[in-house]
C-alpha positions, 0 to 999 in steps of 0.5 A, a space after each residue: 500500500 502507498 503512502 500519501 501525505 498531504 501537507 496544507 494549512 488550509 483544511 478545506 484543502 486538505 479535506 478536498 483532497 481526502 475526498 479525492 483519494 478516497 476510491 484509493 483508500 477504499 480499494 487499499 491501494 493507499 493511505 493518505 495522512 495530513 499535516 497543517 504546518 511544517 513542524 507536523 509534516 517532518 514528524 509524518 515525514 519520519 513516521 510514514 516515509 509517504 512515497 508521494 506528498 502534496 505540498 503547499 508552498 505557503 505554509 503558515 504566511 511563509 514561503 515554508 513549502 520550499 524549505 520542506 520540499 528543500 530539506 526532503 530532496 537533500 536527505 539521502 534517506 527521505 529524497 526518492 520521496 515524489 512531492 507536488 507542490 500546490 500553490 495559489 500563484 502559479 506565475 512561470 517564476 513559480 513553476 520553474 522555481 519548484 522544478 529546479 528544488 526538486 518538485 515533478 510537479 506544481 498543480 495551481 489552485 483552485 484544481 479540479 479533483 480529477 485532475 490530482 487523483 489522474 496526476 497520483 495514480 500515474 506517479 505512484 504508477 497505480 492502475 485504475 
C-alpha cells in the first residue's frame, strides 16, 4: 500500500483532497495522512516515509513549502520521496522555481479533483 501525505494549512484543502483519494483508500491501494504546518509534516515525514506528498508552498504566511520540499530532496534517506507542490500563484517564476528544488510537479489552485487523483495514480504508477 502507498503512502500519501498531504501537507496544507488550509483544511478545506486538505479535506478536498481526502475526498479525492478516497476510491484509493477504499480499494487499499493507499493511505493518505495530513499535516497543517511544517513542524507536523517532518514528524509524518519520519513516521510514514509517504512515497508521494502534496505540498503547499505557503505554509503558515511563509514561503515554508520550499524549505520542506528543500530539506526532503537533500536527505539521502527521505529524497526518492515524489512531492507536488500546490500553490495559489502559479506565475512561470513559480513553476520553474519548484522544478529546479526538486518538485515533478506544481498543480495551481483552485484544481479540479480529477485532475490530482489522474496526476497520483500515474506517479505512484497505480492502475485504475
Amino acid at each position: 500500500m502507498k503512502t500519501i501525505l498531504v501537507i496544507d494549512d488550509y483544511p478545506l484543502i486538505c479535506d478536498l483532497l481526502e475526498q479525492t483519494f478516497e476510491s484509493l483508500i477504499e480499494n487499499e491501494q493507499a493511505e493518505v495522512v495530513m499535516a497543517y504546518d511544517e513542524e507536523t509534516a517532518w514528524q509524518m515525514i519520519q513516521q510514514y516515509r509517504p512515497d508521494l506528498i502534496f505540498l503547499d508552498i505557503v505554509l503558515e504566511d511563509q514561503q515554508e513549502g520550499y524549505r520542506v520540499l528543500k530539506q526532503i530532496k537533500q536527505n539521502p534517506e527521505l529524497n526518492h520521496i515524489i512531492v507536488v507542490l500546490l500553490t495559489a500563484r502559479g506565475e512561470q517564476k513559480d513553476i520553474m522555481d519548484s522544478l529546479q528544488a526538486g518538485a515533478v510537479e506544481l498543480i495551481k489552485k483552485p484544481f479540479h479533483p480529477s485532475e490530482v487523483l489522474t496526476l497520483t495514480y500515474r506517479l505512484l504508477d497505480i492502475k485504475s
